[in-house]
ChimeraX commands (.cxc) that place a marker at each C-alpha (Angstrom):
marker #1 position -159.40,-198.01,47.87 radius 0.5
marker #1 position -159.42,-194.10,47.66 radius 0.5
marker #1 position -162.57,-193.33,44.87 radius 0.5
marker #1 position -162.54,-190.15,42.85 radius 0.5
marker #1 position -159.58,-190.32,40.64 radius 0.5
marker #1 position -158.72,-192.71,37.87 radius 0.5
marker #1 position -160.67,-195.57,37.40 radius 0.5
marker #1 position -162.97,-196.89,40.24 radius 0.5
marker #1 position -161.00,-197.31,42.67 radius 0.5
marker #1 position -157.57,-195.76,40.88 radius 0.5
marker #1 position -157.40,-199.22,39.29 radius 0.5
marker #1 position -159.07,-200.70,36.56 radius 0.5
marker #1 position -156.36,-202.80,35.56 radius 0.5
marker #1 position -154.88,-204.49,37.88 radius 0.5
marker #1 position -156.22,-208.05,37.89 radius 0.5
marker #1 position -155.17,-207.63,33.65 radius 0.5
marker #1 position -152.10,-207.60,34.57 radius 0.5
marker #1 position -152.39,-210.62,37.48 radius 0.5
marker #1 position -153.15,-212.41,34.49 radius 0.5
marker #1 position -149.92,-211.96,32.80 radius 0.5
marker #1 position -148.24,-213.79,35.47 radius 0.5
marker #1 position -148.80,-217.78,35.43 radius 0.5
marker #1 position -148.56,-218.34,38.82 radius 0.5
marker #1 position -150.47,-215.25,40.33 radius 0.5
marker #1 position -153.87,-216.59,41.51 radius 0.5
marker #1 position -156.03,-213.69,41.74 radius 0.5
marker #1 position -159.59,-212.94,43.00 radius 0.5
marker #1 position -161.86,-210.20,43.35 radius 0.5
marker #1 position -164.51,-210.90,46.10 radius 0.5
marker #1 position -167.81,-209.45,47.41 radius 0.5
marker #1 position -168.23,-210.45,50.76 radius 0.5
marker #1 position -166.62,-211.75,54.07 radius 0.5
marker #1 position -167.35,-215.91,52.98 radius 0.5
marker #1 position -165.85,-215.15,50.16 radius 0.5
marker #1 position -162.37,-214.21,51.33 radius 0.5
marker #1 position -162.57,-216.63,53.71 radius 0.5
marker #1 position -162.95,-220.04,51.67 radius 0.5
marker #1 position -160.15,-218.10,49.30 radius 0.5
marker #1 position -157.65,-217.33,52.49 radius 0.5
marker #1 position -158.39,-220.98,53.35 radius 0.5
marker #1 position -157.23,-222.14,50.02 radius 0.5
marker #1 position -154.46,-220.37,49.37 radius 0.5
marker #1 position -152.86,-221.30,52.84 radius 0.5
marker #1 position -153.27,-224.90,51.55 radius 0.5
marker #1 position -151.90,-224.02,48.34 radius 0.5
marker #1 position -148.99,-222.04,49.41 radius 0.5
marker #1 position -148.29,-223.37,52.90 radius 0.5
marker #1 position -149.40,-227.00,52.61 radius 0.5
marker #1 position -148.76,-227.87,48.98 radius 0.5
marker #1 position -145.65,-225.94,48.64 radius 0.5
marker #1 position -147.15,-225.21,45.10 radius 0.5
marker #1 position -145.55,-222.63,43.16 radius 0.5
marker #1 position -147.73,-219.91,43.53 radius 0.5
marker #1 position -149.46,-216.59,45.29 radius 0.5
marker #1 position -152.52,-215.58,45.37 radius 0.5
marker #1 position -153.52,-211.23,44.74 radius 0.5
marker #1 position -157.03,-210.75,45.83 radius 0.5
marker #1 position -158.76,-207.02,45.71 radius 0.5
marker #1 position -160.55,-205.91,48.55 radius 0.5
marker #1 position -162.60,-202.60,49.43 radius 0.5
marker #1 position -163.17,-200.37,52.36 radius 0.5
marker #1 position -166.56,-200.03,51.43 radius 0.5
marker #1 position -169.62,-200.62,54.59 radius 0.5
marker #1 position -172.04,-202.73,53.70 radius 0.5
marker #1 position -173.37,-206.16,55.13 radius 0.5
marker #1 position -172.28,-209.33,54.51 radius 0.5
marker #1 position -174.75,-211.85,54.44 radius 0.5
marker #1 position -174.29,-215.88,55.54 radius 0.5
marker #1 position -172.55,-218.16,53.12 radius 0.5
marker #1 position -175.01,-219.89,51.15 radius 0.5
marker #1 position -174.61,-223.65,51.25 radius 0.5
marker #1 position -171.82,-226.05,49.75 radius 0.5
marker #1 position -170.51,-222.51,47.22 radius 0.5
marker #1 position -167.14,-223.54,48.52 radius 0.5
marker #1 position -165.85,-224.86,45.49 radius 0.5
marker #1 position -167.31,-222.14,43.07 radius 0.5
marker #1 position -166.13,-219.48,45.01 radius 0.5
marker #1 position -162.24,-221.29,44.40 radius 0.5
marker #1 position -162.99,-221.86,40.61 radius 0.5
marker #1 position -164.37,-218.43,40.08 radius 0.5
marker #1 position -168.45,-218.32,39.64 radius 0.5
marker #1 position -170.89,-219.71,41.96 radius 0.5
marker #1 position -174.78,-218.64,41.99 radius 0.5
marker #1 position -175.76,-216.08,44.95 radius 0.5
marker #1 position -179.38,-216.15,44.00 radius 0.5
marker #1 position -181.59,-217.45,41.83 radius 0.5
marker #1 position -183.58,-220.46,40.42 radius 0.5
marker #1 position -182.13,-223.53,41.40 radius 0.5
marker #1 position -180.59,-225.73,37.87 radius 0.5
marker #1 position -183.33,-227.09,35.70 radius 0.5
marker #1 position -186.02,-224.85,37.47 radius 0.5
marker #1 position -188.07,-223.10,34.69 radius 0.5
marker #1 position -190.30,-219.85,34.97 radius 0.5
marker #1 position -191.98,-219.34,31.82 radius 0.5
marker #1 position -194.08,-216.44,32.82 radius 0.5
marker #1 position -191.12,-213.96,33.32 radius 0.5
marker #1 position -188.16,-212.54,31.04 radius 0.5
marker #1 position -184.81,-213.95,32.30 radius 0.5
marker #1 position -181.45,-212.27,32.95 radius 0.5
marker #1 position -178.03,-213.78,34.17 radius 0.5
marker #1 position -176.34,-210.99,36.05 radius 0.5
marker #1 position -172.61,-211.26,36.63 radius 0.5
marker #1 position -170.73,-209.47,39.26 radius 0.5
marker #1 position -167.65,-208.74,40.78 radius 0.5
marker #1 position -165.99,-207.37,44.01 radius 0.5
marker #1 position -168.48,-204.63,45.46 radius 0.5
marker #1 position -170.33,-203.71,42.27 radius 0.5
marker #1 position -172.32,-207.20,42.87 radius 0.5
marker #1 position -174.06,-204.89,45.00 radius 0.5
marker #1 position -175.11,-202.62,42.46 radius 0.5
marker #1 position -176.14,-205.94,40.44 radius 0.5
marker #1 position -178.44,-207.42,42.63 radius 0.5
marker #1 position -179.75,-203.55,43.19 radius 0.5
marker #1 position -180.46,-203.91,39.67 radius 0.5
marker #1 position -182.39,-207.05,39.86 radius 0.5
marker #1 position -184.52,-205.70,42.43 radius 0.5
marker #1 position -185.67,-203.06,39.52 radius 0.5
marker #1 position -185.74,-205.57,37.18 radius 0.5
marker #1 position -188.63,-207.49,38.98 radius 0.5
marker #1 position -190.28,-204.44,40.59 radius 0.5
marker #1 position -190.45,-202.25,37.34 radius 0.5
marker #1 position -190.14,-204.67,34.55 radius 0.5
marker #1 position -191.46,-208.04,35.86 radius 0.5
marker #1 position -187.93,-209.34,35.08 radius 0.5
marker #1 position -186.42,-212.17,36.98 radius 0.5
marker #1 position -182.90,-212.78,37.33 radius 0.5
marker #1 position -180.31,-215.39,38.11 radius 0.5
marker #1 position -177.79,-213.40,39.95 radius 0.5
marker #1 position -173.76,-214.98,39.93 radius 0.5
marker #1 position -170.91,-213.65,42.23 radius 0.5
marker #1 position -167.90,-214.08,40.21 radius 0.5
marker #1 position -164.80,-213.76,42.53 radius 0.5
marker #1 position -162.38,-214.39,39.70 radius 0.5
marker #1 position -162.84,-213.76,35.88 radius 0.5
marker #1 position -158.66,-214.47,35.75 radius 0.5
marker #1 position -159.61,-218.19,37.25 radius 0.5
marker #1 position -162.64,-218.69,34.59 radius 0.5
marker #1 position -160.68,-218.06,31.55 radius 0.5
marker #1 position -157.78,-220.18,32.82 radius 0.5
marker #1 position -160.28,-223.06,32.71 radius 0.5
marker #1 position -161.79,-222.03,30.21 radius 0.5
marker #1 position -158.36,-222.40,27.96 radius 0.5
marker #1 position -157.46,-225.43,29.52 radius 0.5
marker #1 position -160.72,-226.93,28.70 radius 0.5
marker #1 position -160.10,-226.05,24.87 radius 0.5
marker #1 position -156.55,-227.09,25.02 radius 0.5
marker #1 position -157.54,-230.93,26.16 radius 0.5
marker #1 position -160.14,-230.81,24.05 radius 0.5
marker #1 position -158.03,-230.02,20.55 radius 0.5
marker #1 position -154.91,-232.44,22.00 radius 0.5
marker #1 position -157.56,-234.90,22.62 radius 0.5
marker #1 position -160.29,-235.12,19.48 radius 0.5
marker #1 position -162.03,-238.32,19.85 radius 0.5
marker #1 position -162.20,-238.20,24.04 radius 0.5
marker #1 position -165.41,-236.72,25.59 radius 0.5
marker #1 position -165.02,-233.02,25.48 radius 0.5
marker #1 position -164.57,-231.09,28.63 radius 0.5
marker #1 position -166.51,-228.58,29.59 radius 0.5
marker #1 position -165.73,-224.96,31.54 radius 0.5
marker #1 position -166.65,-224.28,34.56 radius 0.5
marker #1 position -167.94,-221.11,33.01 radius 0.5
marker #1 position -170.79,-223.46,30.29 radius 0.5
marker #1 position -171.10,-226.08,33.34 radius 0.5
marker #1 position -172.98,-222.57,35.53 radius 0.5
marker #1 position -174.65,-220.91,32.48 radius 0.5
marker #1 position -175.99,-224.15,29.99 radius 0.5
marker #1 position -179.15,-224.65,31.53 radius 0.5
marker #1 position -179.93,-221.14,31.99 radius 0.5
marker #1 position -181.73,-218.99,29.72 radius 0.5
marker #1 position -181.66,-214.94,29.26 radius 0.5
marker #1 position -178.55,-213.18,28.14 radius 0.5
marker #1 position -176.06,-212.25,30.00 radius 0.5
marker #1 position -175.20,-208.92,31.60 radius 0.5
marker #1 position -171.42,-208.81,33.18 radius 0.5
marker #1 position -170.14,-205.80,35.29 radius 0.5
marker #1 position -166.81,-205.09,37.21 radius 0.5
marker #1 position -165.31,-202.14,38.68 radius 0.5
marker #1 position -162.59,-202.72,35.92 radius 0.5
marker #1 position -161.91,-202.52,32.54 radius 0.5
marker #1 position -164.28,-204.14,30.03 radius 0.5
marker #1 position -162.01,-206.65,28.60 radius 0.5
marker #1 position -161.56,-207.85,32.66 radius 0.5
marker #1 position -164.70,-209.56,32.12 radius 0.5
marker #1 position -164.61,-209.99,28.51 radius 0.5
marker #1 position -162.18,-212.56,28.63 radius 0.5
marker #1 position -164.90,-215.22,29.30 radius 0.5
marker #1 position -166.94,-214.09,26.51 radius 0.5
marker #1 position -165.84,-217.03,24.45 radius 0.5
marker #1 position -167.33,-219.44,27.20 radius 0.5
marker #1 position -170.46,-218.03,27.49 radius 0.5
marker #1 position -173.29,-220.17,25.39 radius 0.5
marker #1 position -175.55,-217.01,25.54 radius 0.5
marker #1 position -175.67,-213.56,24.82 radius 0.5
marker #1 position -172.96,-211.17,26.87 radius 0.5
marker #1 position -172.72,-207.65,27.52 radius 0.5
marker #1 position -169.76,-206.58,29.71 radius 0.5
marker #1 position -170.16,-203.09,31.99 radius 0.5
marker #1 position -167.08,-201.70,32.95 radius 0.5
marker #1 position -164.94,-198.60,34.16 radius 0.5
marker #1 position -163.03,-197.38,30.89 radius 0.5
marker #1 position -161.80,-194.02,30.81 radius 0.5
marker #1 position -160.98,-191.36,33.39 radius 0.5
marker #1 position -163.09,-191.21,36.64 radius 0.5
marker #1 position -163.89,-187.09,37.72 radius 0.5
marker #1 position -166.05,-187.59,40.53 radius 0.5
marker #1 position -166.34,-187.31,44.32 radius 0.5
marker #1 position -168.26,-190.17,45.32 radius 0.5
marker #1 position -168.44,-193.72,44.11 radius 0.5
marker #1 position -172.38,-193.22,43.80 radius 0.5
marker #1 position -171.56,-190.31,41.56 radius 0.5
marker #1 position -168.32,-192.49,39.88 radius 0.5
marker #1 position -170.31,-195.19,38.88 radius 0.5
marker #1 position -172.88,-193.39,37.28 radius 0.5
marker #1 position -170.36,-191.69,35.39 radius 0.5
marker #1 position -168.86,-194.86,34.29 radius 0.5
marker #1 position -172.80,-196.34,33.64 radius 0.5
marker #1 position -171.89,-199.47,35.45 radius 0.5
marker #1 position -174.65,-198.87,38.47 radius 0.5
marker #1 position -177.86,-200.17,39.13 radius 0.5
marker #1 position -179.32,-198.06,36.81 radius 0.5
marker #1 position -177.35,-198.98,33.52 radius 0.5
marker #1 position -177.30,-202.65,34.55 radius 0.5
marker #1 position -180.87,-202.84,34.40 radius 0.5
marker #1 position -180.94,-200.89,30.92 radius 0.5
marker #1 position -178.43,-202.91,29.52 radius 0.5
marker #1 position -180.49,-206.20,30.82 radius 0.5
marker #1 position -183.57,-204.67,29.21 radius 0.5
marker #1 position -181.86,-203.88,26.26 radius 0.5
marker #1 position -180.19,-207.10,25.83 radius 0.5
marker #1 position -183.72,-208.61,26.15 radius 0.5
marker #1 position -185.00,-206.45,23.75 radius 0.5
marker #1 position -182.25,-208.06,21.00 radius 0.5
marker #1 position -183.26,-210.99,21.21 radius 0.5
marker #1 position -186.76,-210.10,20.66 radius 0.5
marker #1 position -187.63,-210.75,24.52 radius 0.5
marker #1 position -189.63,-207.54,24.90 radius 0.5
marker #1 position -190.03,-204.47,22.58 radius 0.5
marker #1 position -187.45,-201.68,22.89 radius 0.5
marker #1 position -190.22,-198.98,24.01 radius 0.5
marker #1 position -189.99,-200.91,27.17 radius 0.5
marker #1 position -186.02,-199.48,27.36 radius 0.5
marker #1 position -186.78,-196.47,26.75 radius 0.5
marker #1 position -189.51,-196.45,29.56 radius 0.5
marker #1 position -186.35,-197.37,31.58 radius 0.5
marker #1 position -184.13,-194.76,30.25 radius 0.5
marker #1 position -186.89,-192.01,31.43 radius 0.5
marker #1 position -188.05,-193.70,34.89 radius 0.5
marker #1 position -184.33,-193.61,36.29 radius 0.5
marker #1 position -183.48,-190.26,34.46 radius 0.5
marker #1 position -180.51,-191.30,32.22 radius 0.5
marker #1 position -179.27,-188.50,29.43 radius 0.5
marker #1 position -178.99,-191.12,26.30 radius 0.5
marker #1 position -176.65,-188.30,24.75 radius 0.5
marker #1 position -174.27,-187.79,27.97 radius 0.5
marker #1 position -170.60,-187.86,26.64 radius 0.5
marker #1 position -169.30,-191.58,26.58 radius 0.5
marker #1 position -167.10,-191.81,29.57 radius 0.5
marker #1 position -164.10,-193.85,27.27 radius 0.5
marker #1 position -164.07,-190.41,25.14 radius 0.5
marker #1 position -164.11,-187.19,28.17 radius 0.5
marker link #1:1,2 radius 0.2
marker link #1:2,3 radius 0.2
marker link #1:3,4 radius 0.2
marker link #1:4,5 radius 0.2
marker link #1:5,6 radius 0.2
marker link #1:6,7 radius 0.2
marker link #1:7,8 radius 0.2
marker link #1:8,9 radius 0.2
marker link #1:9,10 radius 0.2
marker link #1:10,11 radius 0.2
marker link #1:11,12 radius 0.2
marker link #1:12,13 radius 0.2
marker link #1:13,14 radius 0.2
marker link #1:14,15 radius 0.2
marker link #1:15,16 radius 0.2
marker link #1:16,17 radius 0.2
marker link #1:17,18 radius 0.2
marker link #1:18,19 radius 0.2
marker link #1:19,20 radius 0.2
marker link #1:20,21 radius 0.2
marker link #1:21,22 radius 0.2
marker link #1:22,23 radius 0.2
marker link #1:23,24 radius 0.2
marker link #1:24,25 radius 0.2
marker link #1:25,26 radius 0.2
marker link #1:26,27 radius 0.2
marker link #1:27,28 radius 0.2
marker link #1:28,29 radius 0.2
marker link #1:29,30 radius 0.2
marker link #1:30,31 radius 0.2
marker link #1:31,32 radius 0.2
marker link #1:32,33 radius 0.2
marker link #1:33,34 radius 0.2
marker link #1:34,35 radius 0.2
marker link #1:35,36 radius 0.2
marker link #1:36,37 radius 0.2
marker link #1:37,38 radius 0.2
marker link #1:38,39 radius 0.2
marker link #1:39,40 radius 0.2
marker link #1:40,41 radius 0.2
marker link #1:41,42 radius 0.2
marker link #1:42,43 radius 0.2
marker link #1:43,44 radius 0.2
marker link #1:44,45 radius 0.2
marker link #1:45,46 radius 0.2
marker link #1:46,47 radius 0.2
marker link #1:47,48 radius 0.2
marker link #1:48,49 radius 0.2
marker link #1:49,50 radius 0.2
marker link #1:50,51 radius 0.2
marker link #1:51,52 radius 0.2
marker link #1:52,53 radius 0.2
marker link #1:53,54 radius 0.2
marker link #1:54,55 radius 0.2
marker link #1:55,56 radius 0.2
marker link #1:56,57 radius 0.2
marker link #1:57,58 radius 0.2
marker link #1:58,59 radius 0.2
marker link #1:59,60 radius 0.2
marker link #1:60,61 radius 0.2
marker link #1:61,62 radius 0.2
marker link #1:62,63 radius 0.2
marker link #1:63,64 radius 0.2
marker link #1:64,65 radius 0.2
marker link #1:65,66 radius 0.2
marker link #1:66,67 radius 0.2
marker link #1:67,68 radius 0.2
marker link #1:68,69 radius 0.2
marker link #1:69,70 radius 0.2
marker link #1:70,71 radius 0.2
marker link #1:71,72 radius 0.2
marker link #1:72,73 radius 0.2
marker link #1:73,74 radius 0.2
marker link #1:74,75 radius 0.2
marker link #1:75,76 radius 0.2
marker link #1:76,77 radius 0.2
marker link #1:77,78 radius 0.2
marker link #1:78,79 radius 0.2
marker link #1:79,80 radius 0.2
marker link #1:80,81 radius 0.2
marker link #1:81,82 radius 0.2
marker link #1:82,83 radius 0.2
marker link #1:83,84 radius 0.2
marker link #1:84,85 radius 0.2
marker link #1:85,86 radius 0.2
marker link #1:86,87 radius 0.2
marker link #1:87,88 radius 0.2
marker link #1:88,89 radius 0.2
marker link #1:89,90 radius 0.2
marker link #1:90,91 radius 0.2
marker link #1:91,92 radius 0.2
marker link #1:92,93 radius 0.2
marker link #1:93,94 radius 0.2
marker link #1:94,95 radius 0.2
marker link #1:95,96 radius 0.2
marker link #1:96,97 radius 0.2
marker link #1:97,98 radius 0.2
marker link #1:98,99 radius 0.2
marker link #1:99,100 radius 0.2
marker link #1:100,101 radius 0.2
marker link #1:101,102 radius 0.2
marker link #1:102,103 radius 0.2
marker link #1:103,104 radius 0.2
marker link #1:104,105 radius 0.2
marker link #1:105,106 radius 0.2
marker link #1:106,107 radius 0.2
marker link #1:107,108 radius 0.2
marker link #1:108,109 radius 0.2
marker link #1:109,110 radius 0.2
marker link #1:110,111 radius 0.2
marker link #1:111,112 radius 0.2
marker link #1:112,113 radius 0.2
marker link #1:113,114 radius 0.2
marker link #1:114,115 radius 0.2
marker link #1:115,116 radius 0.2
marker link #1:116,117 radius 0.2
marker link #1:117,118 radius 0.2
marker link #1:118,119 radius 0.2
marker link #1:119,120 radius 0.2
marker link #1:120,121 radius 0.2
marker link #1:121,122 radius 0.2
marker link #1:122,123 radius 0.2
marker link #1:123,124 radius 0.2
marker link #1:124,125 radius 0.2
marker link #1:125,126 radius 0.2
marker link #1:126,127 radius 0.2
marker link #1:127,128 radius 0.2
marker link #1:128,129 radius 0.2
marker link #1:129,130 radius 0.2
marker link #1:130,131 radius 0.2
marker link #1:131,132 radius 0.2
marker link #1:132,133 radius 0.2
marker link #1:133,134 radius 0.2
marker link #1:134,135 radius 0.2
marker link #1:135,136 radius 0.2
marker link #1:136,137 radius 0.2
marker link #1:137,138 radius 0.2
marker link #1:138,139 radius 0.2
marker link #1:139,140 radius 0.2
marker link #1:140,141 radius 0.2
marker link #1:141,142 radius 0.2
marker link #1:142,143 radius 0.2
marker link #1:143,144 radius 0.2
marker link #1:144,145 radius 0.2
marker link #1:145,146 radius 0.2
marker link #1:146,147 radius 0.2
marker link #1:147,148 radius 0.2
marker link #1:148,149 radius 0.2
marker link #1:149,150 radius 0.2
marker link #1:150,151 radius 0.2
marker link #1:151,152 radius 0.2
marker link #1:152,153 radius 0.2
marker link #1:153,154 radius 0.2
marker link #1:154,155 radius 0.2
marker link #1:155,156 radius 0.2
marker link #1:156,157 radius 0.2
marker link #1:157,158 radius 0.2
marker link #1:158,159 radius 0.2
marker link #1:159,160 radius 0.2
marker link #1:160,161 radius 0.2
marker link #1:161,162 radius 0.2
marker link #1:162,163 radius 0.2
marker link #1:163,164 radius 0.2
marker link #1:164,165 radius 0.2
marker link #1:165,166 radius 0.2
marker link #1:166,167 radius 0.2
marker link #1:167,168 radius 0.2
marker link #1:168,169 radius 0.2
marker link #1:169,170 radius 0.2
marker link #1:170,171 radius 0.2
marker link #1:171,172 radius 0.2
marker link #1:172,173 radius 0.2
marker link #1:173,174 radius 0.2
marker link #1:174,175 radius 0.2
marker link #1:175,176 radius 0.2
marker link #1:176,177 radius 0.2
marker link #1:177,178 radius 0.2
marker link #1:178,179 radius 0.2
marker link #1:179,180 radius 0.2
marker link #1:180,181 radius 0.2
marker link #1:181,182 radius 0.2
marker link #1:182,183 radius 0.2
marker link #1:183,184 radius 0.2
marker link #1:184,185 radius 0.2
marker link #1:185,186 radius 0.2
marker link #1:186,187 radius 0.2
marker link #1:187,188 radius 0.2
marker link #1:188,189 radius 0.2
marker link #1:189,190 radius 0.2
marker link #1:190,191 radius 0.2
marker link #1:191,192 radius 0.2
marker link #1:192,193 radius 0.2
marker link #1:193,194 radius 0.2
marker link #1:194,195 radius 0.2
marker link #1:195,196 radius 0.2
marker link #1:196,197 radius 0.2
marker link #1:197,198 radius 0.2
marker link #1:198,199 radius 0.2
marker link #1:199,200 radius 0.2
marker link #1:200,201 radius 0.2
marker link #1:201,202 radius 0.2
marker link #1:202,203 radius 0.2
marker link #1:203,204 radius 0.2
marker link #1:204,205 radius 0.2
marker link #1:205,206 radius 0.2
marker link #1:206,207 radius 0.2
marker link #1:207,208 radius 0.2
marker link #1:208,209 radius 0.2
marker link #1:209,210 radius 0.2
marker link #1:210,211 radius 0.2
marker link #1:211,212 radius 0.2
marker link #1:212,213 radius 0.2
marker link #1:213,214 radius 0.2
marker link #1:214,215 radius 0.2
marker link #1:215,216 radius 0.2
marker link #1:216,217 radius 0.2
marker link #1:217,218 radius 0.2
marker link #1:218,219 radius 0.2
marker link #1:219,220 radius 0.2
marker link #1:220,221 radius 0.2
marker link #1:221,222 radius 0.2
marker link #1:222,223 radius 0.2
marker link #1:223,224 radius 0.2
marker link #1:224,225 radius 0.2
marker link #1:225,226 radius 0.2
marker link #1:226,227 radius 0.2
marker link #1:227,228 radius 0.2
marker link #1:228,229 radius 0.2
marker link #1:229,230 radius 0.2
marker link #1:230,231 radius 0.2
marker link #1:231,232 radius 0.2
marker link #1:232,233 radius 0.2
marker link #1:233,234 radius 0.2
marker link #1:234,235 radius 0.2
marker link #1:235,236 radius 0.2
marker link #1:236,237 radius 0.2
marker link #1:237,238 radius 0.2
marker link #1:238,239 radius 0.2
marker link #1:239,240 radius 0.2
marker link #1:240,241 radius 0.2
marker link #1:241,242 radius 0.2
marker link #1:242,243 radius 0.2
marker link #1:243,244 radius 0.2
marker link #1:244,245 radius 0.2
marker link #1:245,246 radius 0.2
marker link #1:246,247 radius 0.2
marker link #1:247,248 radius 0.2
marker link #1:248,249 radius 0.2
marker link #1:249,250 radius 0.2
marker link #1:250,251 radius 0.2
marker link #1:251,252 radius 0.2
marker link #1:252,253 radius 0.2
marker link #1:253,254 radius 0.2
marker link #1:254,255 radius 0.2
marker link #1:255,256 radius 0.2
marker link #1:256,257 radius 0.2
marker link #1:257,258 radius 0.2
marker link #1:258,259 radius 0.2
marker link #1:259,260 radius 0.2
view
């Protein structure tokens, strides 16, 4: 959980490998809930079930609170995704530009940071999602398209992934402390718009304020690439991202951290 060398936490990798292994059940979580309810389950997995499995889950020494568990997320904490915060299902806002924001392990932080800017410079809402396990989506997510092609004239199911993100509208902005294609394996699942943020490349910095800037996945970059996603889909005009780019400071022409 050291910061400063290699990837974010000298591993951007690991839970791409977890998924290699069929029986390695692996999560990434934010806060304390979180590992609890996952604990919990793999105790009954393992221990009760006998099933044929074990669980790798990613934790951080990083201070910062840890708020209540928000009602009856139980289950979407175990299958991956669950909403933190946001408008409830079938709620619409027409007044404001929408944006799903995705996160992972600590750097949820850094995403609901970013919706805080969103609102308070932009007038952007968002729909913010923990996602404790990107592995766990795209499991369902294949199994859901394997029944579906063994089983053509059946009613089609449906990941858990589409069942979070149908009703919602905005793009999609996904970041990690990982490597892009961590969260890019649910791409496929999505029914809008996705850009993934993640830590490719080599990390040369002393703090993980400083690391995560260099690897643009911080509040700052998630709230340009929101803004910029809005802007492709004709949302808001792309003057209003380059108001972004000079409010938070950003060098556009800053060496791309895959390539240094």
């Amino acid at each position: 959980t050291l910061n400063g060398e290699g990837l974010q936490h000298q591993d951007g990798h690991s839970h791409l490998q977890a998924a290699m292994i069929p029986n390695c059940v692996s999560y990434d979580p934010t806060f304390a809930y979180e590992l609890a309810v996952i604990i919990q389950d793999g105790m009954r997995r393992m221990y009760v079930n006998q099933e044929n499995v074990f669980y790798y889950v990613t934790v951080m020494n990083e201070n910062y609170a840890h708020p209540a568990m928000p009602k009856g997320v139980e289950d979407g904490i175990i299958k991956g995704m669950y909403l933190f915060r946001g408008q409830e299902s079938g709620v619409r806002n027409q007044e404001k530009p929408r944006i799903q924001l995705l996160g992972s392990g600590t750097i949820l932080r850094e995403a609901i940071a970013a919706a805080e800017l969103l609102e308070k410079d932009f007038g952007v809402a968002s729909d913010i999602w923990s996602v404790t396990s990107f592995n766990e989506l795209r499991r369902n997510g294949l199994d859901c398209e394997r029944w579906n092609m063994l089983h053509p004239e059946a009613k089609p199911r449906v990941s858990h992934v589409e069942k979070c993100l149908a009703k919602r509208t905005g793009p999609v902005i996904a970041v990690t402390d990982y490597m892009k294609s961590y969260a890019d394996q649910i791409r496929g699942f999505m029914p809008q718009h996705c850009k993934v943020l993640g830590t490719d490349g080599f990390g040369r910095s002393d703090t993980r304020k400083k690391l995560r800037q260099f690897f643009e996945v911080d509040r700052f970059y998630i709230t340009i690439a929101a803004l910029k996603a809005l802007a492709d889909e004709g949302t808001i005009s792309n003057n209003v991202v380059s108001k972004a780019i000079r409010l938070y400071n950003i060098n556009p022409d800053k060496p791309n951290p895959t390539t240094v």
